[in-house]
C-alpha positions in Angstrom: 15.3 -11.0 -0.3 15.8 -9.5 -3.8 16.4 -6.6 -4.1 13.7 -5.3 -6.3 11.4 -6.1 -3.5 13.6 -4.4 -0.7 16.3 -6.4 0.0 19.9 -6.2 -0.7 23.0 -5.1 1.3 21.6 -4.0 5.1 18.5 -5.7 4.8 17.6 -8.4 7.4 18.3 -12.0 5.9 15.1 -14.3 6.4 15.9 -17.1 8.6 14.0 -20.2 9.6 14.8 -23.2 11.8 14.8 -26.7 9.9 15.0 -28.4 13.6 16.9 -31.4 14.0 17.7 -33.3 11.2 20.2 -35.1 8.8 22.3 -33.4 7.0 20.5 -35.4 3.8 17.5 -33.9 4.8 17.9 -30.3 5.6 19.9 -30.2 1.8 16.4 -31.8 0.3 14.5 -29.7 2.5 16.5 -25.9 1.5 16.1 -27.0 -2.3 12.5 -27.4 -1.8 11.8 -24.3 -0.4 14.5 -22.4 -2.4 12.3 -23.3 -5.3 9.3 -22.3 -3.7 10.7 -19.1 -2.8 11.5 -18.0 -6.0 7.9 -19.0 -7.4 6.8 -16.8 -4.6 9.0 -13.8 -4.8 7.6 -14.0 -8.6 3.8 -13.9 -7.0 5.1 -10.5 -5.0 6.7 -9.0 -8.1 3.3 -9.5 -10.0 1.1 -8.3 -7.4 3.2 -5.2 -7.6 3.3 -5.1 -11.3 -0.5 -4.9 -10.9 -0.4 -2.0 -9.1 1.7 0.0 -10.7 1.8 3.5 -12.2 -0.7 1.8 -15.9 -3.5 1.5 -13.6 -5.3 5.6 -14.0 -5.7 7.0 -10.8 -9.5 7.2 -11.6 -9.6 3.6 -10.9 -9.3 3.6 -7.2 -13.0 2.8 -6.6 -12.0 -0.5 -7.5 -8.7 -1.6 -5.5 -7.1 -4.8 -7.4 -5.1 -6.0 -4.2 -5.6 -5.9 -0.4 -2.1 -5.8 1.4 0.3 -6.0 -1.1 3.0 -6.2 0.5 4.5 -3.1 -0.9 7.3 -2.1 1.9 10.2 -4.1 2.7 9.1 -5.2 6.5 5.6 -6.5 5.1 7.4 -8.5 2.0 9.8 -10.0 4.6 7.0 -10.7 7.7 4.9 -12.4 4.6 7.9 -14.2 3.2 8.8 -15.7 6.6 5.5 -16.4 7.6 5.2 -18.5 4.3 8.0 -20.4 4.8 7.3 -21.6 8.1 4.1 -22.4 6.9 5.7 -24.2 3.8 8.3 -25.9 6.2 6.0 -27.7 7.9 4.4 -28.6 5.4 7.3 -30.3 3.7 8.2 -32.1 6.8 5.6 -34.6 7.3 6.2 -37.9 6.0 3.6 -38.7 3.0 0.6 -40.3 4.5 -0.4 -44.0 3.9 -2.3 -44.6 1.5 -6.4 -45.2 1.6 -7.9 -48.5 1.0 -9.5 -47.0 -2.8 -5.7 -46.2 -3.6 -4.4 -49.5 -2.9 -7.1 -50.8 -4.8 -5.9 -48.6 -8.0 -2.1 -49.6 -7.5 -3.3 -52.8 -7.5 -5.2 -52.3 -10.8 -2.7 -50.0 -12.4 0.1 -52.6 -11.3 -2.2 -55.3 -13.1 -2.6 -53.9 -16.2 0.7 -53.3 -16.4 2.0 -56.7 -16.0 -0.5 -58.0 -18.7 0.5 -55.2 -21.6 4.4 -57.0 -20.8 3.1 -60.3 -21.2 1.2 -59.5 -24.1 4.3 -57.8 -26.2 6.4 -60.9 -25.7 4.4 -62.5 -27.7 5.2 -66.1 -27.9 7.3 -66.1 -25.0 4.9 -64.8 -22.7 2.9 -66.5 -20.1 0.0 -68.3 -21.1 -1.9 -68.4 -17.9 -2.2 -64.6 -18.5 -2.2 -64.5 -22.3 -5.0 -67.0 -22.6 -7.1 -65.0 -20.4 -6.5 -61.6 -21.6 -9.9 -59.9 -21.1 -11.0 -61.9 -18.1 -7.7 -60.3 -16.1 -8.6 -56.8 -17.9 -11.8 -56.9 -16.5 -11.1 -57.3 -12.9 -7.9 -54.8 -12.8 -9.9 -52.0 -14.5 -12.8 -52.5 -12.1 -10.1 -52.0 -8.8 -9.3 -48.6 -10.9 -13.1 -47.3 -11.2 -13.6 -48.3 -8.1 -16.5 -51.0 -8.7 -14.4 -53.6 -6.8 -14.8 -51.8 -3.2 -15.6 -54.4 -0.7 -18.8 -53.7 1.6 -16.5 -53.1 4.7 -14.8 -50.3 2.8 -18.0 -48.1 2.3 -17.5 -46.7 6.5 -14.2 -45.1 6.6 -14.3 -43.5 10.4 -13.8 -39.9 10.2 -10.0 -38.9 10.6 -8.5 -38.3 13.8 -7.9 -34.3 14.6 -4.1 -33.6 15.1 -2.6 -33.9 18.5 -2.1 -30.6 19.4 -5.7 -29.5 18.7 -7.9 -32.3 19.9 -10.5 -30.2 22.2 -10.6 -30.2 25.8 -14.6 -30.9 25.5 -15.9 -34.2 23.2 -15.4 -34.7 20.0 -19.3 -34.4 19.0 -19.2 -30.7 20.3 -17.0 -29.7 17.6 -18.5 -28.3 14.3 -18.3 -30.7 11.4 -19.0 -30.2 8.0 -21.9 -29.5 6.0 -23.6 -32.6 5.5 -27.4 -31.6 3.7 -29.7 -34.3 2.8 -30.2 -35.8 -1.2 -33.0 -33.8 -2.4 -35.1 -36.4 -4.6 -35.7 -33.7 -7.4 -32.0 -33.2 -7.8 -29.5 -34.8 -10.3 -29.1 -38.6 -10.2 -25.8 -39.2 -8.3 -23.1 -41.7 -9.2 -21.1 -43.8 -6.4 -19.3 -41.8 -4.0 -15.5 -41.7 -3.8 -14.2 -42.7 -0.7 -13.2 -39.7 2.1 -9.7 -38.9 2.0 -9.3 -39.9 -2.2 -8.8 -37.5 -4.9 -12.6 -36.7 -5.1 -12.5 -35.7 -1.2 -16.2 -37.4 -0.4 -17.7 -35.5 -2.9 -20.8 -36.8 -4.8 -20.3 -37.1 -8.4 -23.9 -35.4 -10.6 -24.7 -37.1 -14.1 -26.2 -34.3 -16.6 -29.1 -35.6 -18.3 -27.1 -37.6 -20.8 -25.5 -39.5 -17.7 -22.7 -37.5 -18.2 -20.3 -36.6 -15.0 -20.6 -32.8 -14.3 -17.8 -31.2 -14.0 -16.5 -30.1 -10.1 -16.8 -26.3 -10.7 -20.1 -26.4 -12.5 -22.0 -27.5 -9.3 -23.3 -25.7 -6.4 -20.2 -26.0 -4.2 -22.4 -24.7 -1.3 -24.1 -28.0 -1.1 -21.2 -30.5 -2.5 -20.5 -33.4 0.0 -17.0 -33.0 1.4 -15.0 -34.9 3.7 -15.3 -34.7 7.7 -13.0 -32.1 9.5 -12.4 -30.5 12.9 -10.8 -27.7 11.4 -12.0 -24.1 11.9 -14.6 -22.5 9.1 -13.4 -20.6 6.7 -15.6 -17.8 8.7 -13.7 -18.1 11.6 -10.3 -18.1 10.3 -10.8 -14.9 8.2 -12.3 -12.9 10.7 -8.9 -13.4 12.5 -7.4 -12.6 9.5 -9.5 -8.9 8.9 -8.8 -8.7 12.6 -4.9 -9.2 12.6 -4.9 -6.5 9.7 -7.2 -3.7 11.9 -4.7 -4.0 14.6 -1.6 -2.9 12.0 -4.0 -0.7 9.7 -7.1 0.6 11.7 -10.8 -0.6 11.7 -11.8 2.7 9.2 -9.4 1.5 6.7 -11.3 1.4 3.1 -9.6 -1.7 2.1 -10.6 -3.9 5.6 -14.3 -3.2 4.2 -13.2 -4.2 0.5 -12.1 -7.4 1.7 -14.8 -8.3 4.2 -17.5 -7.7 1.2 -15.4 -10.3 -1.0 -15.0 -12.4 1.6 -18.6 -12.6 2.2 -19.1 -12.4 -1.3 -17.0 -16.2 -1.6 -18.7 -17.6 1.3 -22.6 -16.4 -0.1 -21.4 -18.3 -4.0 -19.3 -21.2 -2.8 -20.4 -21.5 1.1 -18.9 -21.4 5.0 -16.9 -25.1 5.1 -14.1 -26.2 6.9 -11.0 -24.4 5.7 -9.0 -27.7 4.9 -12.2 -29.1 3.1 -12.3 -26.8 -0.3 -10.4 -27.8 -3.3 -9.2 -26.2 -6.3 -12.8 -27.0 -7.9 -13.9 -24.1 -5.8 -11.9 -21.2 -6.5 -12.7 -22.0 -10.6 -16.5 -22.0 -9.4 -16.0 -18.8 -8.0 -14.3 -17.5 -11.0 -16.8 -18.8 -13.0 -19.5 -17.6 -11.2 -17.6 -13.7 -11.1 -17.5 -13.8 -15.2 -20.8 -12.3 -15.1 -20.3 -10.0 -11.8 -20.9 -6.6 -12.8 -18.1 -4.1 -12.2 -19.4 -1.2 -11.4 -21.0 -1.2 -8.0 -23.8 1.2 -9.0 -24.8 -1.1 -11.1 -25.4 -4.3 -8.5 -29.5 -3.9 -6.8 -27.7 -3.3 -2.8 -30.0 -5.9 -1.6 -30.0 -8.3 -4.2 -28.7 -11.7 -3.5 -25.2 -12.1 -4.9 -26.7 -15.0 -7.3 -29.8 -13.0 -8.6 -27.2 -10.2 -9.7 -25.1 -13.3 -11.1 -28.2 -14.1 -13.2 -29.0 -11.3 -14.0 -26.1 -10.2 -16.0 -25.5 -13.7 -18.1 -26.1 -12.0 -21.1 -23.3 -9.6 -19.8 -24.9 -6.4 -20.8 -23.4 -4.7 -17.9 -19.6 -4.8 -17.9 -17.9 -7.5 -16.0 -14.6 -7.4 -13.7 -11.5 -6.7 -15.6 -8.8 -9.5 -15.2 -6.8 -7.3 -12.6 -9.8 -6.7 -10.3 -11.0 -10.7 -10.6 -7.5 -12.0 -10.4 -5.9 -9.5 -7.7 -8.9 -8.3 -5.8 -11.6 -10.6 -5.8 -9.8 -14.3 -5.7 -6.1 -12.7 -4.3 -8.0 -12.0 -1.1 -9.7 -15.2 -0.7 -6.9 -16.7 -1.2 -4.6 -15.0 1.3 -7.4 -15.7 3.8 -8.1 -19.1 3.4 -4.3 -19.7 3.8 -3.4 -17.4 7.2 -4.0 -20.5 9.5 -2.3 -23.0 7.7 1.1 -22.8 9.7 -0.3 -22.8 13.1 -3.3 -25.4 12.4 -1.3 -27.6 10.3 -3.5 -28.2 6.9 -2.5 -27.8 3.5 -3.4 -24.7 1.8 -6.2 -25.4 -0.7 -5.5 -23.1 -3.0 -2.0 -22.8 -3.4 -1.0 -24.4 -6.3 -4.7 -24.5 -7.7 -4.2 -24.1 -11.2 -7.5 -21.9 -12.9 -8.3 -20.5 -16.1 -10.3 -17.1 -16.1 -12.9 -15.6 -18.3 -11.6 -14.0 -22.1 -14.2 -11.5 -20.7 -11.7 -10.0 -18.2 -9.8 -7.6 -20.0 -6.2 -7.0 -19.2 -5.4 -3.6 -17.7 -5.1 -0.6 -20.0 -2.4 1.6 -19.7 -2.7 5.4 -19.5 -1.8 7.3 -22.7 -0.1 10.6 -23.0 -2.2 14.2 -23.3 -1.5 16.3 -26.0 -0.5 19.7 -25.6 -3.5 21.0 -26.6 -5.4 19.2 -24.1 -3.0 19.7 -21.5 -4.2 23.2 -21.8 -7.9 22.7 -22.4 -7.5 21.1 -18.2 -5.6 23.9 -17.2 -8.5 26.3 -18.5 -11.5 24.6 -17.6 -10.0 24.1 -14.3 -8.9 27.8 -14.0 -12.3 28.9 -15.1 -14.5 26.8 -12.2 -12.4 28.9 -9.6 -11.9 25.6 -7.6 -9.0 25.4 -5.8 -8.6 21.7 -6.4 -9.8 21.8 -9.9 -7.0 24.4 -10.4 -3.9 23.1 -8.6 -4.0 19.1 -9.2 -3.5 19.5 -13.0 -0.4 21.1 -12.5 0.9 20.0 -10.1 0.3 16.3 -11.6 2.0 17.8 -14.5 4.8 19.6 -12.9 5.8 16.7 -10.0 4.7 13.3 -11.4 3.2 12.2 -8.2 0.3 10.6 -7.5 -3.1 12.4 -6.7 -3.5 10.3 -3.8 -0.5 12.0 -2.1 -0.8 15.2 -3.5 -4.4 16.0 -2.1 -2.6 15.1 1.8 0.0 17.2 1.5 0.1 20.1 4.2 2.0 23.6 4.2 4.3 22.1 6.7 5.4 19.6 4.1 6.9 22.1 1.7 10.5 23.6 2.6 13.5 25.2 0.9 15.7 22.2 0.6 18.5 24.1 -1.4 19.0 27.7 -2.1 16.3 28.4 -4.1 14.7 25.1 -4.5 11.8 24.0 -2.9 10.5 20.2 -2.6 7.6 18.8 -0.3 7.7 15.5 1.1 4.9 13.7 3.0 5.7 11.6 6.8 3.8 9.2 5.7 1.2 9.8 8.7 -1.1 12.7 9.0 -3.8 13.9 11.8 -7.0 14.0 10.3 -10.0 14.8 12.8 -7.7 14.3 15.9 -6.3 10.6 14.2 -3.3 9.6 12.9 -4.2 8.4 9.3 -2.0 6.8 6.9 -1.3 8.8 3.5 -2.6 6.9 1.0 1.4 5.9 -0.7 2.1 2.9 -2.5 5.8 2.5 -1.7 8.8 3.7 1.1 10.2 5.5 -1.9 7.0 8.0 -2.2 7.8 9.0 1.0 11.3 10.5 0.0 11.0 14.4 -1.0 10.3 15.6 -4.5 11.4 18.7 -6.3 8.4 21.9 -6.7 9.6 23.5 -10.3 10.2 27.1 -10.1 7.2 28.2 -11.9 5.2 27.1 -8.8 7.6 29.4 -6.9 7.2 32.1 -10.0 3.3 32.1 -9.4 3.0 32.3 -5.8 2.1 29.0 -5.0 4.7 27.6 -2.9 5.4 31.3 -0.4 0.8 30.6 -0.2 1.5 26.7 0.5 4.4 27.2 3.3 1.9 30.0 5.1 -0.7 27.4 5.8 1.5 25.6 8.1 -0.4 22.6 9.7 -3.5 22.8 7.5 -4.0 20.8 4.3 -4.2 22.5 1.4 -7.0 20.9 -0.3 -9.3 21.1 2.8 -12.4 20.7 1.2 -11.4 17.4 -0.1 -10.5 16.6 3.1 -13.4 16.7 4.9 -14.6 14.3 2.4 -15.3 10.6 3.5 -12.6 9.3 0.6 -10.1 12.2 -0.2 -8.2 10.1 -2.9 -11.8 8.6 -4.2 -13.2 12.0 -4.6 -10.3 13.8 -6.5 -10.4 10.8 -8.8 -14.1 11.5 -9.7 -13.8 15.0 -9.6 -10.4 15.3 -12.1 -12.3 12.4 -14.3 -15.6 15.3 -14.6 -12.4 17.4 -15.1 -11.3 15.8 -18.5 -15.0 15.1 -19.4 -15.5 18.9 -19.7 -12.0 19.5 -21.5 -13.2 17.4 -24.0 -11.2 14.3 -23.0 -12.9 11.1 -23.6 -12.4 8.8 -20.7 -12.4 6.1 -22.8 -9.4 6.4 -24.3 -7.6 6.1 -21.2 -6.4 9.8 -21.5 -7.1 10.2 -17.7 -5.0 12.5 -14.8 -2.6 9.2 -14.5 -1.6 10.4 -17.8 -0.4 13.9 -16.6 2.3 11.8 -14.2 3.5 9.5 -17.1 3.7 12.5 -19.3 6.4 14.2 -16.7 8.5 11.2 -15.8 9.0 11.1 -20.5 9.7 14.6 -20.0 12.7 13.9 -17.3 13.4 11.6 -19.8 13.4 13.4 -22.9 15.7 16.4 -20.9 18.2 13.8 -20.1 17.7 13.6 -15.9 19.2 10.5 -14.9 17.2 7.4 -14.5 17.9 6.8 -10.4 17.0 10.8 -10.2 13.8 10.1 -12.5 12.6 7.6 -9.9 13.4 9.0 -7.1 11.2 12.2 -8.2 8.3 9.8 -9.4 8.3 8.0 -5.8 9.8 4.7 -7.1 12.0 2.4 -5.9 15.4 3.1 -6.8 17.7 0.0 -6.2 17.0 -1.6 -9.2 20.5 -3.7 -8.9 23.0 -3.3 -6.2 25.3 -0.1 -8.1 22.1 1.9 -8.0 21.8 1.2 -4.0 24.6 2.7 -3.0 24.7 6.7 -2.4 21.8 8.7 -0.8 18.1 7.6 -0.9 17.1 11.2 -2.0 17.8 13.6 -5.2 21.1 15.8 -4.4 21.5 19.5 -4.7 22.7 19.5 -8.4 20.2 17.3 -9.2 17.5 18.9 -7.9 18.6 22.4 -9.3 17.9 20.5 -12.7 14.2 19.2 -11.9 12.8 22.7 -10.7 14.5 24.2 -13.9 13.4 21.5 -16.4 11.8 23.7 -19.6 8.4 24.0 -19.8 6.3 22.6 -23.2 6.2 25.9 -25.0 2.9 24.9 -26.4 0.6 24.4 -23.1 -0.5 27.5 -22.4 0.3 28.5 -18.9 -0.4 31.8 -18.3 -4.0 31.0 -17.1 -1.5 30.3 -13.5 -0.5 33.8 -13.3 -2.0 36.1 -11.4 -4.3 33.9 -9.0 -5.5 34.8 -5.4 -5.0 31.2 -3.8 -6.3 32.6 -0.4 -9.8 33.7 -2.3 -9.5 30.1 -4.7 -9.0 28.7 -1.0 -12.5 29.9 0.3 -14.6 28.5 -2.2 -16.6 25.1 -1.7 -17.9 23.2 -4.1 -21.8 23.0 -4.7 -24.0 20.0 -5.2 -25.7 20.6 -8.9 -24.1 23.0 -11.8 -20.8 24.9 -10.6 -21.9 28.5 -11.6 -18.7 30.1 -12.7 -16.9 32.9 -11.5 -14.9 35.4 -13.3 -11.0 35.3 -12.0 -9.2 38.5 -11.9 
């Protein structure tokens, strides 16, 4: 594995069994899936890159990528998984080929041989020469298929593979969708054969008699080949089910990805999972150009097609390119995929080459908070007397970390680490409501510990923190159904009321950026600078050697880094945490109290 994904010196090599074989063979069979490995360690690397620290933090309503894949053990239990998948895949010998593709090597080999005859001019053969257009004719109707001889038109429906040929008849297994020609529809042309590049599908004329392209049609209702294999349905419940074992059934994401995957199967249909075809997952794109973003904004019982419809015009905001690439599509893909080691089909969609919408913006990265504003946060926030409103400003500003982690952490999580220096650092696992829950942390190296400056000590904020022992220390947020969805919105009203336009992206993501250019601009050392962000630090295989955590020297220099002389600070000093603590925030117009 490389090591910017977790691997490196230690880590567990990924092995796979080529079985018996020549030696020939094995070498033709490594290169092929060395190259495919690299394409797909590239996939992982974007995925990540899409999920990094330029997406806000106000943005987790809309989570671009279910399972990424962002601790070593899942990269390498995907990775393997693939490749087993991939290997046999690779080790099938190419199948025959169908009657209609004999029929266009035939033409193609035809053709051919007359354009050789005809540029030899004199010399060539006047049998074919002399009959130039007759010979034309017939080879160019083998390619379009005219030629196909009556006995042709009845292909028998492909034999299941050995190993899962039913116990019970063949006519009890569920075939494909097969509706009947509605006479008001589009004229239809001849129908490729089963098995050809067309894959049984009907080919609709436009009024004009021109073909319509694949991904413009209703692909819920297309004709495609016969198939014993499992619906797509079926396969990715077992998929959502695989991932509440590992992540629980309440996990936010297992309902993200059950509504897209019945979001795919309502626009495109439920067919056999071997049956779709790259025309498919453009449909679906297509279709999504016009899907509003925000979910306030879709009628909840609307069909997914009306809201479609509805928005053509696209005066509601679409999906931005990282939510429609990495959220919407990633997922189906993944899905549609799981079974295709174990059942033996190709994956559909895995080299399915799309183009998406110019309407699907790229992601826009936070930008950096003036001084000025810095403080207009700090003293709105200090003037609702909300705890949370208060303390997640700073401590954004003063640690770097994410809001999602900072709203779980616990008074048992902070500790003098050296003399003098405190630092908290999540398990990674929290009881909430008598359950172990999993803190919301993107990577391993968020886990590691992270240095509390001394003015958090200065102010009384860490000897307050380390008396509430086992108790969070945002608890109203807590109790909340979303912690890390409701500090978003709440820090985004936040910024509203300081004056901060969201739509300039100055957002509380920018308060973590702005710390890690501080660490830079005082000189802390790049491996420190990540470790105290919650990033990965083996960036090449010098910086993986030593400890996994900051040292003492080191972290004597984060808690004393200087403060920006021009945010105003002292709106800090002086608080009584265990009154901020008490107060809950009300539904309607916070009425604000005077701090003493």
């Amino acid at each position: 594995m490389p090591k910017d994904l977790g691997g490196g010196r230690g880590s567990a090599p990924i092995r796979i069994s080529l079985g018996a074989c020549p030696a020939r063979e094995a070498r033709r069979m490594a290169d092929l899936l060395a190259a495919e490995s690299r394409r797909r360690f590239d996939e992982m690397r974007n995925r990540r890159l899409a999920e990094e620290d330029d997406r806000p933090e106000d943005e987790a309503f809309e989570p671009e990528y279910m399972f990424s894949g962002s601790t070593p053990g899942e990269v390498w239990a995907e990775m393997r998984g693939w490749m087993k998948a991939h290997t046999s895949i690779i080790r099938r010998d190419p199948p025959p080929p169908t009657q209609a593709e004999e029929r266009r090597f035939e033409g193609w080999r035809g053709l051919v041989g007359i354009a050789r005859e005809v540029a030899k001019g004199a010399d060539g053969n006047p049998l074919i020469v002399d009959n130039v257009e007759v010979l034309k004719s017939t080879y160019v109707k083998k390619l379009s298929g005219a030629a196909i001889p009556a006995a042709a038109s009845a292909q028998p429906a492909r034999e299941p593979y050995e190993f899962l040929k039913p116990e019970e008849p063949a006519a009890a297994m569920p075939l494909t969708d097969q509706p009947s020609q509605d006479p008001a529809s589009p004229r239809v042309a001849s129908m490729p054969e089963p098995g050809n590049d067309g894959a049984a599908e009907d080919q609709e004329l436009d009024e004009q008699g021109r073909p319509i392209p694949a991904f413009k049609r209703d692909r819920r209702f297309v004709k495609r080949s016969v198939s014993r294999m499992p619906m797509f349905s079926d396969v990715s419940e077992e998929y959502l089910a695989a991932r509440a074992g590992a992540s629980g059934e309440t996990n936010k994401d297992l309902k993200t990805a059950r509504f897209r995957r019945d979001l795919f199967i309502e626009l495109i249909g439920d067919h056999p999972v071997d049956t779709y075809t790259p025309a498919d997952l453009q449909a679906y794109i297509s279709l999504l150009t016009f899907w509003p973003a925000m979910q306030s904004q879709r009628p909840k019982d609307a069909p997914a097609r009306e809201i479609i419809e509805a928005n053509r015009d696209l005066h509601l905001r679409p999906l931005s390119r990282n939510a429609l690439q990495h959220g919407y599509v990633s997922i189906v893909k993944t899905m549609i995929g799981y079974r295709s080691a174990t059942l033996g089909y190709a994956d559909p969609f895995a080299r399915a080459k799309v183009w998406w919408p110019k309407t699907a913006t790229p992601a826009v990265s936070a930008e950096p908070l003036s001084a000025e504003r810095i403080s207009a946060v700090f003293r709105v926030g200090a003037e609702s007397g909300l705890l949370d409103n208060i303390l997640l400003p700073l401590l954004g500003h003063l640690t770097g970390r994410r809001i999602g982690l900072l709203i779980h952490l616990k008074g048992n999580d902070i500790r003098e680490k050296y003399r003098g220096v405190y630092v908290a650092q999540t398990s990674g696992i929290t009881l909430i409501d008598g359950r172990w829950s999993r803190v919301p942390y993107k990577t391993d190296a968020s886990t590691t510990f992270f240095v509390l400056h001394e003015f958090l000590a200065e102010i009384g904020f860490v000897d307050w923190a380390m008396a509430q022992g086992d108790a969070f220390l945002f608890p109203e947020l807590m109790r909340l159904a979303d912690p890390s969805k409701s500090a978003s919105s709440y820090m985004g009203r936040l910024f509203a009321r300081a004056g901060i336009p969201k739509s300039r992206k100055e957002v509380f993501h920018s308060l973590r950026g702005g710390q890690i250019e501080d660490m830079r601009d005082s000189k802390i050392d790049s491996r420190d600078r990540r470790l105290q962000a919650g990033h990965a630090v083996a960036v090449d295989e010098h910086e993986g050697y030593g400890f996994k955590s900051i040292t003492e020297i080191r972290a004597r220099e984060l808690a004393k880094l200087p403060l920006n002389p021009e945010i105003d600070f002292s709106v800090f000093r002086g608080l009584d945490f265990d009154r901020l603590a008490t107060r809950k925030r009300k539904a309607g117009r916070q009425v604000r109290d005077q701090l003493e």
